[in-house]
C-alpha positions in Angstrom: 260.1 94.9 -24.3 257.0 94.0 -26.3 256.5 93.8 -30.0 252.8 92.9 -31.9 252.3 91.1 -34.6 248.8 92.0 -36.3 248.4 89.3 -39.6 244.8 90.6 -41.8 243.6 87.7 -43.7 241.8 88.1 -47.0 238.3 88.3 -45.8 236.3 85.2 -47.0 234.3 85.8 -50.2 231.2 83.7 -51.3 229.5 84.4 -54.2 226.1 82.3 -55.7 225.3 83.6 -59.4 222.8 83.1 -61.4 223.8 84.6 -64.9 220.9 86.8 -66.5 220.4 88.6 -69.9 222.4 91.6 -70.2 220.1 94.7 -69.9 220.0 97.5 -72.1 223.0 100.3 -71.5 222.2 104.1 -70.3 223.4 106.5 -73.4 224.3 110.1 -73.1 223.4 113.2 -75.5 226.6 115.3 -76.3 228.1 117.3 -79.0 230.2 116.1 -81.6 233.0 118.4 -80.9 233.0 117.1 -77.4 233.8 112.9 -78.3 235.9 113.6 -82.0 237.8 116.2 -83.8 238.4 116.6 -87.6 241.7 113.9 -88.9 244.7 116.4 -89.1 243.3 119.2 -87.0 245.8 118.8 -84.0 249.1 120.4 -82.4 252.6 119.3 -83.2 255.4 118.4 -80.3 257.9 121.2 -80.8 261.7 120.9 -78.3 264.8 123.0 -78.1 268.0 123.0 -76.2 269.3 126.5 -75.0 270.4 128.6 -71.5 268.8 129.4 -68.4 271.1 132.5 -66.7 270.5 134.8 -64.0 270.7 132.5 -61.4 271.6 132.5 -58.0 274.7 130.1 -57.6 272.0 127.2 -58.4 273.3 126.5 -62.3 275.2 123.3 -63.3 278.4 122.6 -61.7 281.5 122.2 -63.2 280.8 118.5 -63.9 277.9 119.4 -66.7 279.9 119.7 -69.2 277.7 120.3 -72.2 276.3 123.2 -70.2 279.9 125.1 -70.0 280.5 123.9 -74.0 277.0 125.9 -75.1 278.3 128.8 -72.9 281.9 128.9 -74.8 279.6 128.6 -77.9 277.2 131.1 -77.2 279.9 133.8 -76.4 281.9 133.1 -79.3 278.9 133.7 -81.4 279.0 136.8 -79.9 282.6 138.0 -80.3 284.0 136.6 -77.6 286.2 133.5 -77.5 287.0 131.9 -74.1 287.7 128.2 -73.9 285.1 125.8 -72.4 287.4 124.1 -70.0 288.4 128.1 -68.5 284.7 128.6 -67.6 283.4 127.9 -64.0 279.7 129.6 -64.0 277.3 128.7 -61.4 274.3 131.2 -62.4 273.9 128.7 -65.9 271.8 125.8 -66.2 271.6 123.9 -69.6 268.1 123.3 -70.5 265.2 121.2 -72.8 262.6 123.5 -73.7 259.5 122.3 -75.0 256.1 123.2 -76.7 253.2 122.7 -78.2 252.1 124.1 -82.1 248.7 124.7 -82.3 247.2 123.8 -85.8 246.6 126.7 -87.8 249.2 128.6 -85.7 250.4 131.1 -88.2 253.5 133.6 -87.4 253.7 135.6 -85.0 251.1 133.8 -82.4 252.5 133.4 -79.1 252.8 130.0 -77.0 253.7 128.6 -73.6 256.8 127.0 -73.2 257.7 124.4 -70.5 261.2 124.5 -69.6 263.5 121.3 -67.8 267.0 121.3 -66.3 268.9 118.5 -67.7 272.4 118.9 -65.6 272.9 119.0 -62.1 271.6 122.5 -61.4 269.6 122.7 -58.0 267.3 125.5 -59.0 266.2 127.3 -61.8 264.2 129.8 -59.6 265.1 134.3 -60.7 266.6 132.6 -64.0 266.2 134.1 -67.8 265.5 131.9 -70.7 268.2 133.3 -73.0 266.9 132.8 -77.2 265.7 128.8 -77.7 264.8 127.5 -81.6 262.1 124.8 -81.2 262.3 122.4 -83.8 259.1 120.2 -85.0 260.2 116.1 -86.4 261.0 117.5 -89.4 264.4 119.4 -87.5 262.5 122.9 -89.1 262.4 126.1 -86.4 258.8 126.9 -86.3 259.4 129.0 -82.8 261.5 130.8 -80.8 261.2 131.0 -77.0 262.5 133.6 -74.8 261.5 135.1 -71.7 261.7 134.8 -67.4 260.9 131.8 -65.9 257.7 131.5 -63.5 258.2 128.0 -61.4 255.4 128.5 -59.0 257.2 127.5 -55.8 260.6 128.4 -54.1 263.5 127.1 -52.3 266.0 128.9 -49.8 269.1 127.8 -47.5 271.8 128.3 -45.8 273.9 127.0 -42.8 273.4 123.3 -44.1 269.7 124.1 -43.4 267.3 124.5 -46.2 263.7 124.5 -47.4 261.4 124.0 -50.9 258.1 124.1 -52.0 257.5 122.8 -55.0 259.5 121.6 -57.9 262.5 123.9 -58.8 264.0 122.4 -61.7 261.1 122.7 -64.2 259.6 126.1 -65.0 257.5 127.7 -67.6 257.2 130.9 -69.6 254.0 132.2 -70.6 253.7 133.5 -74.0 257.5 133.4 -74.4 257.4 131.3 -77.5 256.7 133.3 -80.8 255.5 131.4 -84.2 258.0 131.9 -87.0 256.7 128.9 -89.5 253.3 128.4 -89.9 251.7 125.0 -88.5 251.2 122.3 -91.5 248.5 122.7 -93.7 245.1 120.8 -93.3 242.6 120.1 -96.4 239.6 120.9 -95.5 238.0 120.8 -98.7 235.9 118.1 -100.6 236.2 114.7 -98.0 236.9 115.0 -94.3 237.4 112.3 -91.7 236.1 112.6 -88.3 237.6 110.6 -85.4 236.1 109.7 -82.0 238.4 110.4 -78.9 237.5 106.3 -78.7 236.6 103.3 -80.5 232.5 102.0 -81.0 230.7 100.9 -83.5 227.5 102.2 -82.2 228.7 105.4 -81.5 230.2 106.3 -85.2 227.0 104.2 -87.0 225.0 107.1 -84.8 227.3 110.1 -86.1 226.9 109.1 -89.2 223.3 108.9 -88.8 223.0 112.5 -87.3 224.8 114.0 -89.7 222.9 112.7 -93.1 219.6 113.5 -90.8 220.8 117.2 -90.1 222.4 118.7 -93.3 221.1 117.8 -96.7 223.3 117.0 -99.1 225.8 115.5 -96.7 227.0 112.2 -97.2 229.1 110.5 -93.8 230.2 106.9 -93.9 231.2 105.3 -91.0 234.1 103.7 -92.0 235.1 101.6 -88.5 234.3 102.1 -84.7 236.6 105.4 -85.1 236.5 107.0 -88.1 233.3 108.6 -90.4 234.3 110.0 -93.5 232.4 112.5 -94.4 231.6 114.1 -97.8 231.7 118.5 -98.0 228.4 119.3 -99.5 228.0 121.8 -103.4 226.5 124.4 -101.0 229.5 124.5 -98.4 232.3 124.6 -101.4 234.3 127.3 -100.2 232.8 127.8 -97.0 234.3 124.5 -95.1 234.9 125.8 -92.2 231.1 127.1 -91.8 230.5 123.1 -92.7 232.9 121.9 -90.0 230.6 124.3 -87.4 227.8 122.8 -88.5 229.2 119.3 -88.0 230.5 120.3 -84.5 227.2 121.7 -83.3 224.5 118.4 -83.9 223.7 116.0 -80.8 223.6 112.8 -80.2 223.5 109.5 -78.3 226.9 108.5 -77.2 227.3 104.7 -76.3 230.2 103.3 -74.1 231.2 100.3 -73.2 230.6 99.2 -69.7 233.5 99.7 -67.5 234.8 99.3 -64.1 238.4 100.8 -63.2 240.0 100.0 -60.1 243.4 101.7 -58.5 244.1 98.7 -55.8 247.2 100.9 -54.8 245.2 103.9 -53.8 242.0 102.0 -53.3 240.1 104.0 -56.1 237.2 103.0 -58.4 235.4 104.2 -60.9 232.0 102.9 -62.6 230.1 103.8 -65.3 226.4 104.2 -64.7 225.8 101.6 -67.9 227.3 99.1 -66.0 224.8 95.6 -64.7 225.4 92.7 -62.0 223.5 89.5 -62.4 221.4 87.9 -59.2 223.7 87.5 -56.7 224.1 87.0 -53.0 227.5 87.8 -51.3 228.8 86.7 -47.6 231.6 88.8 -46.4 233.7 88.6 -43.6 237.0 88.6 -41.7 239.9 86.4 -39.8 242.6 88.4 -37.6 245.0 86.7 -35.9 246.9 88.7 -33.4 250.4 87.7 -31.9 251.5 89.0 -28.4 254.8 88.6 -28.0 256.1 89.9 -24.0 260.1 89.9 -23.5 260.6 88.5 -19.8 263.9 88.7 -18.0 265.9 85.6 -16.5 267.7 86.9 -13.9 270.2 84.2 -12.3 270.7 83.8 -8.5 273.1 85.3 -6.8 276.6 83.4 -6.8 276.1 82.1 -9.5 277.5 83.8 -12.1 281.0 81.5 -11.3 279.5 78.3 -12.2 278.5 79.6 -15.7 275.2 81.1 -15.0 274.2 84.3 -17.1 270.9 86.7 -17.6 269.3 85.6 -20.6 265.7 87.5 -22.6 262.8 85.0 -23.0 260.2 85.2 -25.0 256.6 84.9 -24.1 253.7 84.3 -26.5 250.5 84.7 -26.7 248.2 84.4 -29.6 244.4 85.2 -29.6 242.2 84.9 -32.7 238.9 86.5 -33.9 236.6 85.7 -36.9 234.0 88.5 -37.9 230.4 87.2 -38.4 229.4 86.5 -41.8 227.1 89.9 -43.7 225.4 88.6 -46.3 224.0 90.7 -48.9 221.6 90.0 -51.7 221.1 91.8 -55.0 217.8 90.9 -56.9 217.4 90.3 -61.2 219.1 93.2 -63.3 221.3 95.1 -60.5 222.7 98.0 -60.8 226.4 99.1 -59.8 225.0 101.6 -57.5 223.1 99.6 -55.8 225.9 96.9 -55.3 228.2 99.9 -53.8 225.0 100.8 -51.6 224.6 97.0 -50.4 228.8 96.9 -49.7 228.5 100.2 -47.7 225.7 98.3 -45.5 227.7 95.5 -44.6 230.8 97.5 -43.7 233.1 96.8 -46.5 236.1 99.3 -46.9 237.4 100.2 -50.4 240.0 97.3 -50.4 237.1 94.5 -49.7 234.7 96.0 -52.9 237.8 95.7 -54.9 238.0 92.3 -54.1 234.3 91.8 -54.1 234.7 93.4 -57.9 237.4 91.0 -59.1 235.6 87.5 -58.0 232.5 89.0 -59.5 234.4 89.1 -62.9 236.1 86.3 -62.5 232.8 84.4 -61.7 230.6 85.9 -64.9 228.3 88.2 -62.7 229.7 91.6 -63.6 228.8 92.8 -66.9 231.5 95.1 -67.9 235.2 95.1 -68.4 237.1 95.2 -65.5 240.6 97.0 -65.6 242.8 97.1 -62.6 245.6 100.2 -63.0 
């Protein structure tokens, strides 16, 4: 028998900084309907409970009780009365359906519904949403969903032998929901609020800017690194939507913070192009220690197995080391993260090592952004 024992060290990290001023970020030109939206223009959650049938022995069992209770419920409403503890239905599967109002949405627009087994039922593949009320917070119906489910995969079995693709349990319906309560009502007249998709000063001081440059009479505010209020012009009075598609259409530079985001689980990271490394010179390298271990066999002599002698396993050992030589790289005044990445691919580091590389930059002062690990 032989078993190996491989041990990685953390590969050895030297870094020699000399901390320089920051250099001046890379903007981008966009839209403003691409970064913010108008304060109350949004959708609304909407969720319902109701019945999947149709299926194919793949419903709750018997121990779902709540499933056989809005059965007995169902059919009563119907004019028939059968108690819930005298029903044994496999081809039912209660269910949370869920949506999204659009705003504006006014009766009779259709939506997507997403529908989720919540009992024990294996598969909701073949089945029939039966007639769903979707509530908003406010426990109002502003849809009803109904329709066949779509769930994009499929399972099949038999003989203790089975076989899926993809995830049975959750389904959708496209355009089975139907609008019976309009979406709530949105002011769009006299003062407006726009909000970034995120937070910068810069960034709203310039949307504010492009906005008093580009329509005359319009006044915009930015009140904090979010929000620009924004003042609805004499000449757009009753034309506020044209005034919103005005607002939507102008350009302008766009400012982000620098950031690094690293997945150490999946080995991922992701730079902005804004971001800047002071002077630095990195050494990089590696220690592996590997651990032979060879089972050997102690067979005793013969005849002597009376006096107490007995085959025993012993273990043999052997451990060799190895240290990689040193790569250093060097990274002159005002580097950029592409050419850090570049200088990392030279020397041979794998995903894992520039993470590392990453973190005892920041830690050290050299890397001018903010660093989040996921």
């Amino acid at each position: 028998m032989k078993r190996l024992l491989l041990i990685r060290l953390v590969p050895t990290l030297f870094v020699l900084l000399a901390l320089l001023p920051a250099q001046p970020v890379v903007s981008a030109v966009t839209r403003i309907k691409d970064i913010a939206s108008v304060k109350g223009v949004r959708g609304n959650a909407l969720m319902g409970y109701g019945l999947v049938v149709g299926l194919n022995k793949t419903g709750d069992r018997r121990q779902t009780l709540f499933s056989n209770q809005s059965l007995a419920a169902m059919l009563e409403r119907l004019g028939t009365s059968v108690a819930p503890r005298n029903i044994k239905v496999e081809n039912v599967a209660a269910v949370v359906v869920t949506a999204e109002l659009p705003a504006f949405a006014q009766p009779g627009t259709s939506l997507d519904v997403t529908v989720s087994s919540i009992g024990d039922a294996k598969s909701l593949q073949g089945g029939v949403l039966l007639m769903t009320p979707l509530r908003g917070p406010d426990n109002e119906v502003y849809a009803l969903a109904q329709g066949g489910l779509t769930l994009g995969g499929f399972g099949a079995g038999g003989g203790g032998n089975s076989v899926q693709v993809n995830h049975l349990t959750v389904g959708r319906v496209p355009g089975g929901g139907v609008v019976e309560r309009p979406a709530p009502k949105v002011s769009l007249t006299g003062h407006l609020e726009i909000v970034l998709d995120f937070n910068d000063f810069t960034t709203a001081s310039r949307l504010a800017t492009a906005v008093n440059t580009a329509i005359s009479d319009a006044t915009a505010t930015p009140m904090n690194g979010r929000t620009v209020a924004v003042t609805v012009p004499d000449i757009y009075v009753g034309r506020e939507v044209e005034f919103i598609a005005a607002l939507e259409t102008l350009s302008l530079d766009t400012d982000v913070e620098a950031r690094v985001v690293i997945n150490e689980r999946t080995g991922t990271i992701v730079m902005g192009a804004n971001v800047r490394i002071s002077s630095v010179a990195v050494a990089h390298g590696g220690l592996s220690v590997r651990v032979d271990t060879q089972f050997n066999v102690s067979q005793p002599a013969p005849f002597t197995r009376a006096r107490g002698a007995e085959t025993v396993v012993v273990p043999d050992q052997q451990l060799d080391t190895a240290e990689e030589e040193a790569r250093v790289m060097a990274l002159g005044e005002g580097a950029t993260i592409s050419e850090l990445i570049q200088g990392l691919n030279t020397i041979g580091a794998t995903p894992r090592d520039i993470i590392a590389i990453l973190q005892a930059l920041k830690a050290a002062g050299a890397l001018q952004a903010d660093l989040q690990v996921l």
